[in-house]
PAZAPA-4460 file (N, C-alpha, C; in steps of 0.05 Angstrom, whole numbers, plus 32768, in hexadecimal, padded with zeros to 4 digits):
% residues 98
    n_x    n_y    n_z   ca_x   ca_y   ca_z    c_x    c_y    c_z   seq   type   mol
   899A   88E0   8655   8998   88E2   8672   898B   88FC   8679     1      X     A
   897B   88FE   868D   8970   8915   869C   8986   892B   86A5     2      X     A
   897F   8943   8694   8990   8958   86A2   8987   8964   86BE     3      X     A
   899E   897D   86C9   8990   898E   86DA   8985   8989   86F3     4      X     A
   8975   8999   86FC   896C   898A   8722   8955   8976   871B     5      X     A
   8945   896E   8707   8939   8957   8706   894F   8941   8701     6      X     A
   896A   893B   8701   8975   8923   86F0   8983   8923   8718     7      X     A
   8990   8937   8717   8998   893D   8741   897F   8931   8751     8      X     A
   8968   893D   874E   8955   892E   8761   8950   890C   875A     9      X     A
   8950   8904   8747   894F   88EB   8739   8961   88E3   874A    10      X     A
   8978   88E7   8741   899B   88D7   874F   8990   88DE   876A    11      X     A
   898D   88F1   877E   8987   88ED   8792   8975   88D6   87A0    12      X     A
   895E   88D4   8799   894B   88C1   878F   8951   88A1   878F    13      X     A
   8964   889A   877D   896B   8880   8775   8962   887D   875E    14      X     A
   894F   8888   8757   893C   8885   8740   8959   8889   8724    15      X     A
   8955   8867   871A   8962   886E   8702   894F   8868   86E4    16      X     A
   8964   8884   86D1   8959   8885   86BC   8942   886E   86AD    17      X     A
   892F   8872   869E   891D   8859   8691   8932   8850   8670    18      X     A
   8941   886D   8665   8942   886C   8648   895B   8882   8643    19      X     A
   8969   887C   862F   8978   8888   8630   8970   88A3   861D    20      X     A
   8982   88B5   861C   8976   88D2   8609   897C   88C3   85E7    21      X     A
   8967   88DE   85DE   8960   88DA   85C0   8979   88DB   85AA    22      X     A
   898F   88E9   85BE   899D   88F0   85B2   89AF   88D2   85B2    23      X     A
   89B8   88CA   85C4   89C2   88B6   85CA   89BB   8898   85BE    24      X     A
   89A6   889E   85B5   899D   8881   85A8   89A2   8886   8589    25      X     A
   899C   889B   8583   89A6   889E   8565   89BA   8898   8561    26      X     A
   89D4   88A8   856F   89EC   889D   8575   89FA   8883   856F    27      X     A
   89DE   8866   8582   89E3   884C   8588   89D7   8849   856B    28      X     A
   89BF   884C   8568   89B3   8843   854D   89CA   8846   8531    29      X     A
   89D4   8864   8535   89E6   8860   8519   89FD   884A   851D    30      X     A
   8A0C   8843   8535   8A1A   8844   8542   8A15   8817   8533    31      X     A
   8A05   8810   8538   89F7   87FD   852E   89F3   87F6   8518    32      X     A
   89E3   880B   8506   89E1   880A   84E8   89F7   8806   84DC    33      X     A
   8A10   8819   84E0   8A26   8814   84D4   8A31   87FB   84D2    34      X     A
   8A36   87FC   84ED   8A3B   87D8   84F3   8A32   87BE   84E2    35      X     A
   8A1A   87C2   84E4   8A07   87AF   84D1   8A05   87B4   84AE    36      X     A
   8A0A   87CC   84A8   8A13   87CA   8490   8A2B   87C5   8485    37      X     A
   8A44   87CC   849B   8A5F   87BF   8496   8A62   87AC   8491    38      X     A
   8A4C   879D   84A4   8A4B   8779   84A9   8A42   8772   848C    39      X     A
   8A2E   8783   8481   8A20   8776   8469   8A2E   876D   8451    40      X     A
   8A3C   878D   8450   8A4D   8790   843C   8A6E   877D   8436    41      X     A
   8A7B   8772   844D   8A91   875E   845B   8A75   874B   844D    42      X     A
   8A6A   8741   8452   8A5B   8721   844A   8A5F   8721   842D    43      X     A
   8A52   8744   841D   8A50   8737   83F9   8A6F   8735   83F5    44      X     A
   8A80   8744   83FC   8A9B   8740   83FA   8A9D   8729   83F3    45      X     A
   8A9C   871A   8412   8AA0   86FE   840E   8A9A   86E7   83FF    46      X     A
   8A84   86EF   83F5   8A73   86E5   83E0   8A84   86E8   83C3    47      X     A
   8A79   86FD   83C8   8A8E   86FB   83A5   8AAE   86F0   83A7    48      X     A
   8ABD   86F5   83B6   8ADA   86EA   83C1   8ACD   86D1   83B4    49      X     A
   8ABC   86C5   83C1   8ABB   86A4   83C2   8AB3   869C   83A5    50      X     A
   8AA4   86AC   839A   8A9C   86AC   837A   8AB6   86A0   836D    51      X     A
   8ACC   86C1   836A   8ADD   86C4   835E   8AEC   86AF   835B    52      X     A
   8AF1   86A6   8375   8B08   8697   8384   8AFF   8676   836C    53      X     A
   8AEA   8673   8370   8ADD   8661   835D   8AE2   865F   833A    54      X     A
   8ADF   867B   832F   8AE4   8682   831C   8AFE   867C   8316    55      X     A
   8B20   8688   832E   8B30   8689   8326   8B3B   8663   8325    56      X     A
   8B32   8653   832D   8B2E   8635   8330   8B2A   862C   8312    57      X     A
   8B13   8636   830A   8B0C   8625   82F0   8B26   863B   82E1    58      X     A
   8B29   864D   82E0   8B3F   865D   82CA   8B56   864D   82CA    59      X     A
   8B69   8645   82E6   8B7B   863B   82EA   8B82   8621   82DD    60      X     A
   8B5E   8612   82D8   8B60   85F8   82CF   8B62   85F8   82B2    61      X     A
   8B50   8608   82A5   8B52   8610   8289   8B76   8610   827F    62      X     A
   8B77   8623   8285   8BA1   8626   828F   8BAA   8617   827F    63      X     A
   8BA7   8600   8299   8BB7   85EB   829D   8BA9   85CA   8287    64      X     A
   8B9E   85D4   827D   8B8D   85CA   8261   8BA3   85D3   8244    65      X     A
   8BA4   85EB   8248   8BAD   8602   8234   8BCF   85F4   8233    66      X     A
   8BD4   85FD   8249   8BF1   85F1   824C   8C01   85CA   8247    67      X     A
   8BE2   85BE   8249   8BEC   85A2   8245   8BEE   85A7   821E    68      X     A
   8BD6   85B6   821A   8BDA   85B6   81F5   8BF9   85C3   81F3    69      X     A
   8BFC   85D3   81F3   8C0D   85DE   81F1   8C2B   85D0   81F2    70      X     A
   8C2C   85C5   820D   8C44   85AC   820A   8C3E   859F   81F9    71      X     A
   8C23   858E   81F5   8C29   857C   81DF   8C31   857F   81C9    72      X     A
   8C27   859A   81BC   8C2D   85A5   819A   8C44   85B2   819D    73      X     A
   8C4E   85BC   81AB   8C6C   85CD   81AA   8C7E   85C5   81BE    74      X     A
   8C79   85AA   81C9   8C89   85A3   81E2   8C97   85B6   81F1    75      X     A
   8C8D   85CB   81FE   8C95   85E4   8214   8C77   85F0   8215    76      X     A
   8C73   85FB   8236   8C61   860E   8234   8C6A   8623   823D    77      X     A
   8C84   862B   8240   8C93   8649   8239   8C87   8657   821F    78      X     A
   8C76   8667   8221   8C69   8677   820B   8C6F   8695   8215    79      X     A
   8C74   86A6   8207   8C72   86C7   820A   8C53   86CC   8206    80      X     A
   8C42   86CE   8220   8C2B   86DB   8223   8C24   86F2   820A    81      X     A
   8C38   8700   8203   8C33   8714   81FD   8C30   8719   81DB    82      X     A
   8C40   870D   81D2   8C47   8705   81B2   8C3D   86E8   81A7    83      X     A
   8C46   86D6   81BF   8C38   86BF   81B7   8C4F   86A6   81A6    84      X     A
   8C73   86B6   81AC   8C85   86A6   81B1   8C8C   8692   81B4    85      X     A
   8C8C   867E   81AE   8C98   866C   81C0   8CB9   866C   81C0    86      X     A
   8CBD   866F   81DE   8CD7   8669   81F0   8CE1   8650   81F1    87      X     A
   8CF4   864C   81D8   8CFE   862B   81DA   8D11   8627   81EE    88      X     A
   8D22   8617   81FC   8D33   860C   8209   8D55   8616   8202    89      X     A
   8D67   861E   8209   8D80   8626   81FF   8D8A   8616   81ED    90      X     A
   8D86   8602   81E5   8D85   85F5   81C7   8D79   85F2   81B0    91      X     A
   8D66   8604   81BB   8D56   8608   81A0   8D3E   85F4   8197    92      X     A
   8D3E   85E9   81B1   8D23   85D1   81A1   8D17   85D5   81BF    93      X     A
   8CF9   85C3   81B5   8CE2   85C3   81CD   8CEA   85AC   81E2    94      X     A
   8CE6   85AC   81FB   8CE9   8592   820A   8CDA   857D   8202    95      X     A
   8CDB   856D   81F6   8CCE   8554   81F1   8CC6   853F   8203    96      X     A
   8CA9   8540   820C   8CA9   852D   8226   8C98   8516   8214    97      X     A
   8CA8   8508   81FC   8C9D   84EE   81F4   8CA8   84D4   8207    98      X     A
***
């Protein structure tokens, strides 16, 4: 905006501004950029989210592949992740789903 007795005679005038100051649009301009790169960056997010989300689908199914062998050869799929265990039933044998 017009400073001083030219921006006073203006407002006197009616005469309004054409443009706003230089300073002020940088301001809007960054003010914008950011914006639009936030935006960009929120989209690959999403993108890959949706990848993943995909990925964790087929893993889940594998799984549950893993786990039908597993019943079948050891009837339980209580396994210790970690050692590789198997956790039989408080009797000591596998559930048998013949």
């Amino acid at each position: 905006m017009a400073t001083g007795t030219n921006a006073k005679i203006k407002e006197l005038k009616g005469i309004k501004p054409e443009r706003i100051t230089e300073e002020e649009l940088k301001k809007v301009q960054g003010a914008v950029n950011t914006m639009n790169r936030a935006q960009l960056e929120i989209g690959s997010m999403e993108l890959k989210k949706h990848e993943m989300m995909h990925q964790l689908a087929a893993v889940k199914e594998d799984l549950s592949g893993l786990q039908a062998e597993l019943q079948k050869e050891y009837g339980t799929i209580d396994v210790n992740i970690q050692d590789g265990t198997i956790n039989y039933s408080e009797n000591g044998e596998a559930d048998k789903k013949d």
